[in-house]
C-alpha positions as CSV (number, residue, x, y, z in Angstrom):
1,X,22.7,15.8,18.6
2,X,25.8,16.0,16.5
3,X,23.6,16.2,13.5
4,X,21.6,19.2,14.9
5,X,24.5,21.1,16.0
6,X,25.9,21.0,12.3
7,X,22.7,22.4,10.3
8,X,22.8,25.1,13.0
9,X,25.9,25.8,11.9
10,X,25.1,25.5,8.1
11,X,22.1,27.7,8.6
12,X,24.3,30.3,10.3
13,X,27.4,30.5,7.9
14,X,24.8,31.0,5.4
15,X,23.6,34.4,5.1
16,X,20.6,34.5,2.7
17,X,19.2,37.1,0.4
18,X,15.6,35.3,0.7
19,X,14.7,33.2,3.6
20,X,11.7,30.8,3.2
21,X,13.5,28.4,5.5
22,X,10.0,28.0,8.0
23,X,7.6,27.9,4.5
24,X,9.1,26.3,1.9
25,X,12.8,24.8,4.2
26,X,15.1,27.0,2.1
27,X,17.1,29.7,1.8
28,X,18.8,31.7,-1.5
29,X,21.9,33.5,-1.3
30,X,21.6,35.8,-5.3
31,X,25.1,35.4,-7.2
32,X,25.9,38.4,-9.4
33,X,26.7,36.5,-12.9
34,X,26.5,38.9,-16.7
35,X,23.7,36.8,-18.4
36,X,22.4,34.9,-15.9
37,X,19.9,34.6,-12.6
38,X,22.1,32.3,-10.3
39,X,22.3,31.7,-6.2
40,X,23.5,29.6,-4.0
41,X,20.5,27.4,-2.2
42,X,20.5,25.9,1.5
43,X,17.4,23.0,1.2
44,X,16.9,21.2,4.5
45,X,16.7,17.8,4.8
46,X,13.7,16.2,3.8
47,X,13.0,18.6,2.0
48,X,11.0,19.0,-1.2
49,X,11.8,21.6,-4.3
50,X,9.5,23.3,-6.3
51,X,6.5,21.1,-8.6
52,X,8.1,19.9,-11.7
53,X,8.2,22.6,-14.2
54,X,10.0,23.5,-17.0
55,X,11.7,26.8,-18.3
56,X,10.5,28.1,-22.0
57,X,14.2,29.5,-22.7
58,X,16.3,29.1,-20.2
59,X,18.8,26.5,-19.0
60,X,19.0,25.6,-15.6
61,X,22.4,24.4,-14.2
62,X,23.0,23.0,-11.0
63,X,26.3,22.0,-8.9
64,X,26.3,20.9,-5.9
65,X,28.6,22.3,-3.0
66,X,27.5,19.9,0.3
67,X,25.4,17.1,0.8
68,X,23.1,15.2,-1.9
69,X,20.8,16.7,-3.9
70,X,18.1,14.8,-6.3
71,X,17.3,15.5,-9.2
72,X,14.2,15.4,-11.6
73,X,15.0,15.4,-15.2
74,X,12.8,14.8,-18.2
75,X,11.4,11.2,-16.8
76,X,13.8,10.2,-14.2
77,X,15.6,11.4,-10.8
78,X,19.4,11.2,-10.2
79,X,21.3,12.0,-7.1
80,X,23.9,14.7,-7.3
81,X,27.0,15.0,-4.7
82,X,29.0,17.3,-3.5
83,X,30.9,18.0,-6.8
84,X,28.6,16.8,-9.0
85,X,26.5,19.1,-11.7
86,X,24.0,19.0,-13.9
87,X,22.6,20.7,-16.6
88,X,18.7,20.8,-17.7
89,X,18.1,22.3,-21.0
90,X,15.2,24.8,-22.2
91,X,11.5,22.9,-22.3
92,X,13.0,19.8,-20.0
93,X,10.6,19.1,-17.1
94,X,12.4,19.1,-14.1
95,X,12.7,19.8,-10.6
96,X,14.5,18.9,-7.3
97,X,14.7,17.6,-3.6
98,X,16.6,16.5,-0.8
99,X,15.7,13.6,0.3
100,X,18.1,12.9,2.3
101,X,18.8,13.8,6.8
102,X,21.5,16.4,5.8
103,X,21.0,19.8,4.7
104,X,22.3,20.2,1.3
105,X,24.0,23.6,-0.3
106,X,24.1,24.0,-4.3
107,X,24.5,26.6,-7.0
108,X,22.0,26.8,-10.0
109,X,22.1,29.1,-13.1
110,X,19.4,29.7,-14.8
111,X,20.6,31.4,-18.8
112,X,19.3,33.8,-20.3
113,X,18.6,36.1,-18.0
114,X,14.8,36.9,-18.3
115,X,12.4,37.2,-15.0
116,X,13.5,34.2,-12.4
117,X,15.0,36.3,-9.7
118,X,11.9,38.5,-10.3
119,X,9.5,36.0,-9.7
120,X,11.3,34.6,-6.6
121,X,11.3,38.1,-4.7
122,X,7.9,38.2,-5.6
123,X,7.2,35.0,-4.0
124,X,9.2,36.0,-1.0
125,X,7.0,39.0,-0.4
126,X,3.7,37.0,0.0
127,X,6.3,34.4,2.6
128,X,7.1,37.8,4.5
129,X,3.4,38.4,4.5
130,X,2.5,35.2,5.9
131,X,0.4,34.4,2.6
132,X,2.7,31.4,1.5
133,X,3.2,29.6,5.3
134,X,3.4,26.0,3.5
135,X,1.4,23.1,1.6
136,X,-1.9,24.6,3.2
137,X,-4.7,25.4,0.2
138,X,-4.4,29.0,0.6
139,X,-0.7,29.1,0.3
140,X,-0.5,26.6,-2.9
141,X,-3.1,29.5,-4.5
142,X,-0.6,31.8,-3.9
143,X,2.1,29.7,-4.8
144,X,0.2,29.3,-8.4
145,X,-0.8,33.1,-8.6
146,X,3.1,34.2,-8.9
147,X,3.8,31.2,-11.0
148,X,1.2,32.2,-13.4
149,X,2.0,35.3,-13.4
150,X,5.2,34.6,-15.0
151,X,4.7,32.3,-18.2
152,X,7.9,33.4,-19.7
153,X,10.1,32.3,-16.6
154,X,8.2,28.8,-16.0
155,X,5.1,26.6,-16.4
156,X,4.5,23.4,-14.6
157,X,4.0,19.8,-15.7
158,X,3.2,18.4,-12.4
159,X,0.3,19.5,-12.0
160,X,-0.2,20.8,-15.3
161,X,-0.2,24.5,-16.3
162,X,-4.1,24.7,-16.3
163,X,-3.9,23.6,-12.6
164,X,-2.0,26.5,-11.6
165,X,-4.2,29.0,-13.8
166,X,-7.2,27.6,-12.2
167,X,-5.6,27.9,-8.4
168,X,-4.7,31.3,-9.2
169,X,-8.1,32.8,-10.2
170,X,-9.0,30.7,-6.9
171,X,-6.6,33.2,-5.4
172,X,-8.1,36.0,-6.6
173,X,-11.3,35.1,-6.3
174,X,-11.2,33.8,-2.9
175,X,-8.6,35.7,-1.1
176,X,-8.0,39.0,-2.9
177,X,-10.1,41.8,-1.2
């Protein structure tokens, strides 16, 4: 009980610019940095992060404010706590849970500046539509549609880029009318 009453209060402190806590269990809260797309995230617990991607420029940083965030980097994962950063350099695979019963807050910047925050809004608009509701097939083709359509911002590695490209003409094809 104690447990529930404190993510309700997490969840409520945090006031979020996007909230895809019911599709995707998270929340993002835009920081206003020169030269860089950063936020502040709320991830419940048990929650996983994007598929494991990489950025073609950019470096993604993260820190982490509460709770225990894992990490993906390269070939390995590594738990961050409160305190604890990380830094994920341009062409790196990675990517990001929390995989533990605790809802965890953390910062990430993402340098240069190019299309991220872009890419996320865009994403948030097909969660408002009730086109992304979770996992489901039809949501994952959206999911890939928006990543595609953004090559300069990120490409997956799990599954592969030519996954997503496929899964996003199967958007088109299939659900675009």
């Amino acid at each position: 009980m104690q447990a529930i009453l404190e993510r309700k209060e997490k969840i409520t402190r945090f006031v979020p610019d996007l909230d895809q806590l019911e599709a995707l269990g998270t929340q993002i809260q835009w920081k206003d940095i020169e030269n860089a797309e950063a936020g502040t995230v709320l991830l419940l617990e048990e929650t996983d992060g994007p598929p494991i991607h990489y950025h073609p420029k950019q470096q993604e940083k993260f820190y982490v404010r509460e709770g225990e965030l894992m990490v993906f980097k390269q070939d390995r994962w590594v738990t961050l706590k409160a305190g604890d950063s990380l830094t994920i350099p341009p062409k790196t695979p990675h990517t990001y849970k929390n995989a533990s019963k605790e809802t965890v807050i953390f910062d990430f910047y993402i340098t240069p500046r190019v299309r991220f925050r872009k890419m996320l809004e865009e994403m948030d608009v097909l969660i408002q539509q009730k086109k992304i509701r979770g996992n489901d097939f039809r949501s994952i083709t959206y999911l890939c549609r928006a990543m595609a359509s953004y090559p300069d911002v990120t490409r997956s590695v799990k599954p592969p880029q030519f996954i997503v490209l496929v899964m996003a003409f199967l958007n088109k094809l299939l659900f675009s009318r």
